[in-house]
N, C-alpha and C positions, 0 to 999 in steps of 0.2 A: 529481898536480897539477903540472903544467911552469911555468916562472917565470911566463910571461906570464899563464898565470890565476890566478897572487900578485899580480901587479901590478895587474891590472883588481880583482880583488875587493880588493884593498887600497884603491886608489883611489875606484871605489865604497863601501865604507864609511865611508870618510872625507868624501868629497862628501853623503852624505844621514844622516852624521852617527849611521851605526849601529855603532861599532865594538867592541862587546862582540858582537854577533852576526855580523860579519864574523871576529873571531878565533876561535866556536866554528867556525863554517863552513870556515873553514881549515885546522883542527884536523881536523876529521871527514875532509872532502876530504884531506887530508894522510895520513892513515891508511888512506883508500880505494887512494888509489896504493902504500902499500905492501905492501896487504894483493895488490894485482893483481902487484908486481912479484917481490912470492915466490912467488905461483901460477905465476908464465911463468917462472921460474927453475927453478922446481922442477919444469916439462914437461919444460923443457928438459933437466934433468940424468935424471930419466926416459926421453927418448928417447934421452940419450947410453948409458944403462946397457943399453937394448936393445940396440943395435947393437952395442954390445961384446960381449951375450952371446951374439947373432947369428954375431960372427965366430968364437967357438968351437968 
């Protein structure tokens, strides 16, 4: 979740006055991006470990 969709979901929860459910939603989405950003980490250091065994 990149700042700007903090910002809009912050500001929409505050304008219709939901903000116990904008912070669960923030929380989840917050956890989604890091659950993505250790999957593309961890391809990545996978295909680094290829090619190193490649060059062997």
């Amino acid at each position: 979740m990149g700042r700007a969709e903090r910002v809009i979901l912050f500001a929409v929860g505050f304008l219709v006055d939901q903000v116990a459910v904008m912070l669960w939603l923030m929380a989840v989405l917050t956890w989604f991006t890091v659950f993505q950003r250790f999957a593309k980490a961890w391809r990545q250091l996978d295909g680094c470990r290829q090619l190193e065994g490649a060059e062997r």
